[in-house]
N, C-alpha and C positions, 0 to 999 in steps of 0.2 A: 469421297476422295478429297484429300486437301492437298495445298502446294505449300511449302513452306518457304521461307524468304530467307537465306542465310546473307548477312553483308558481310564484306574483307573489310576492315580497317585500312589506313595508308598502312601501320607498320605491318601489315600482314597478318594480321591475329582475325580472328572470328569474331564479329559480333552477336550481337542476341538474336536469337529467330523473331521475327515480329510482323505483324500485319500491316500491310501497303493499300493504298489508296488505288484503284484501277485506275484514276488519272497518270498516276505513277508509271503504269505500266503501261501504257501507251505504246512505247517504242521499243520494248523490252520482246523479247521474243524468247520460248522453251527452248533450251538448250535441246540442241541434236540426238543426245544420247539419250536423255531422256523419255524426247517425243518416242526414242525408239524402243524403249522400255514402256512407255504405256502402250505404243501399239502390241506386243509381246504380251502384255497382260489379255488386251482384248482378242487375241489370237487364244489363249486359254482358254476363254469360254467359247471355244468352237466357232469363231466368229472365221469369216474368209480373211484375206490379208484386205482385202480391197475394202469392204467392211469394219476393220480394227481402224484402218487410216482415218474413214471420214468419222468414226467415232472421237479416236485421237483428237483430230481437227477440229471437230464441234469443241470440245474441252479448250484447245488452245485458243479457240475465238474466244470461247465464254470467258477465258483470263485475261487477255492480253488484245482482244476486240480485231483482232485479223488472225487469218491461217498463218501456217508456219512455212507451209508451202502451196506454191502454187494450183498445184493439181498433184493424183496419185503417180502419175508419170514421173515425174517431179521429185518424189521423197522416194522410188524403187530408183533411179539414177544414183540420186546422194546416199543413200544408206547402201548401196552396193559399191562406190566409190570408197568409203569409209569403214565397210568391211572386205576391202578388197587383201585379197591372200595375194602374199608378195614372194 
C-alpha cells in the first residue's frame, strides 16, 4: 500500500504527487474519509469491524507517528455522525 501526496497551489491548481519527509507529517493527519476507506478495505478480507480499525490505525501511526483517533469508540461515534441519514 502507498499514500500519495497531492499539494493545492495558492491559485488552486494541482501540483505534482511527490514524496514528503515524515518530519513533514508530523501534524498532518489521514483525512476522514479516507481512514474510512481503508477500514472498508480491511472489512473485505473478512476482518471484524473492530479488527479493520486497529489495522487502519497501525497504518496511520506508521505515516503520520500518532492514531487518528483516540480509541474504537471514538471513530464508531464520528463515522456514524458523518454517515448519518438526514
Amino acid at each position: 500500500m502507498s499514500i500519495k501526496y497531492t499539494f493545492i497551489s495558492t491559485d488552486g491548481k494541482k501540483c505534482d504527487i511527490v514524496t514528503v519527509s515524515k518530519d513533514l507529517l508530523k501534524n498532518a493527519t489521514m483525512d476522514a474519509e479516507v481512514f474510512d476507506d481503508l477500514v472498508m478495505e480491511f472489512r473485505k478480507q473478512n476482518m471484524t469491524i473492530s479488527d479493520a480499525y486497529y489495522k487502519a490505525e497501525e497504518i496511520h501511526e506508521q505515516y503520520f507517528g500518532r492514531p487518528r483517533y483516540s480509541d474504537h469508540l471514538s471513530y464508531k461515534v464520528s463515522y456514524s455522525y458523518r454517515h448519518k441519514k438526514t
